[in-house]
C-alpha positions, 0 to 999 in steps of 0.5 A: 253202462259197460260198452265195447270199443272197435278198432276200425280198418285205420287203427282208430277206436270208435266208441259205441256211441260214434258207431250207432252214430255211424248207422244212423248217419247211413239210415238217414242218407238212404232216407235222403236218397228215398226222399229225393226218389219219391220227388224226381218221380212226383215231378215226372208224373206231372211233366217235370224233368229232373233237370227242371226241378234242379234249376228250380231249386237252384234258382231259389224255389224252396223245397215247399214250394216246388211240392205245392206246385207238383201237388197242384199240377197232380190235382189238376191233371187228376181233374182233367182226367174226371173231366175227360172221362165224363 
């Protein structure tokens, strides 16, 4: 398997592979970002500030179960609005 080896901008030799690398490094935090986004949002549907779902994690909530909770309240208020429509 024939590769080419770049020079980056500090003289080091990067490898095919520690570029592809490199790429990849960067598609996953825009994931991360994308991800965080999509939560932070979720959280504002049901009336969570961002600070509230900061100190939840940090006070020890795992992830899954801070989702499980945006997904109840979601339910809830989808209900409530059925519910006050009828």
């Amino acid at each position: 398997m024939a590769g080419t080896v770049v020079i980056s901008a500090r003289n080091r030799v990067k490898t095919p592979f520690q570029e592809c690398f490199d790429i990849l490094g960067e598609a996953h935090n825009e994931d991360v970002y994308g991800a965080i986004e999509r939560l932070v949002q979720a959280g504002e549907e049901v009336g969570f500030m961002v600070h509230d779902l900061v100190r939840m994690l940090k006070g020890g909530m795992s992830l899954e179960a801070l989702l499980d909770l945006i997904e109840i309240r979601m339910e809830a208020s989808c209900i409530h609005a059925v519910s006050n429509a009828a």
